[in-house]
N, C-alpha and C positions, 0 to 999 in steps of 0.2 A: 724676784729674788726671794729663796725663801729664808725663812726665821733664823735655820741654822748657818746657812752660809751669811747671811750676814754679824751674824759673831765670829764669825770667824777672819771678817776683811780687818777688825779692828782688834789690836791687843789694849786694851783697855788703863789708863792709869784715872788717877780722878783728873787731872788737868783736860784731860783728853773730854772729859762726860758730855762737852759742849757740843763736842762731834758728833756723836752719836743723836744727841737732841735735835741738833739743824739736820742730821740726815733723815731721821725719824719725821721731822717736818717737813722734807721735800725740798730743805735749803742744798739742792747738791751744790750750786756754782758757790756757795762758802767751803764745802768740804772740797771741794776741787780747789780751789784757791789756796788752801791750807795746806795743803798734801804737796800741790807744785811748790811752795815756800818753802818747804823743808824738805823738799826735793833740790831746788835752788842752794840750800843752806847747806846740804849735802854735798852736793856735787863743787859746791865753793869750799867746802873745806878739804875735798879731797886732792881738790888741784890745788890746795895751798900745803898739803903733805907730801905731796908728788913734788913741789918747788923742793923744799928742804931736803928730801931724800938725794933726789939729782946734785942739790948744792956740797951736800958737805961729802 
């Protein structure tokens, strides 16, 4: 992967700067982990918009 594509996978906030650290050290299965959780978190809040929309 080169230099520039990988600034490019992350939009950067400071919370985030952990990511880039563990990926920069070859921790991928923490950044995978992290990514499917707020994948999860995603995909859980959209079916709970999708509920309310159909309800009312």
């Amino acid at each position: 992967m080169r230099n520039s594509d990988k600034q490019q996978v992350f939009k950067v906030t400071i919370k985030d700067r952990w990511v880039i650290d563990a990926y920069d050290q070859g921790d991928y299965e923490k950044v995978m982990q992290e990514v499917f959780r707020r994948y999860q978190e995603k995909k859980k809040n959209l079916k709970a918009l999708n509920e309310i929309m159909e309800n009312s």
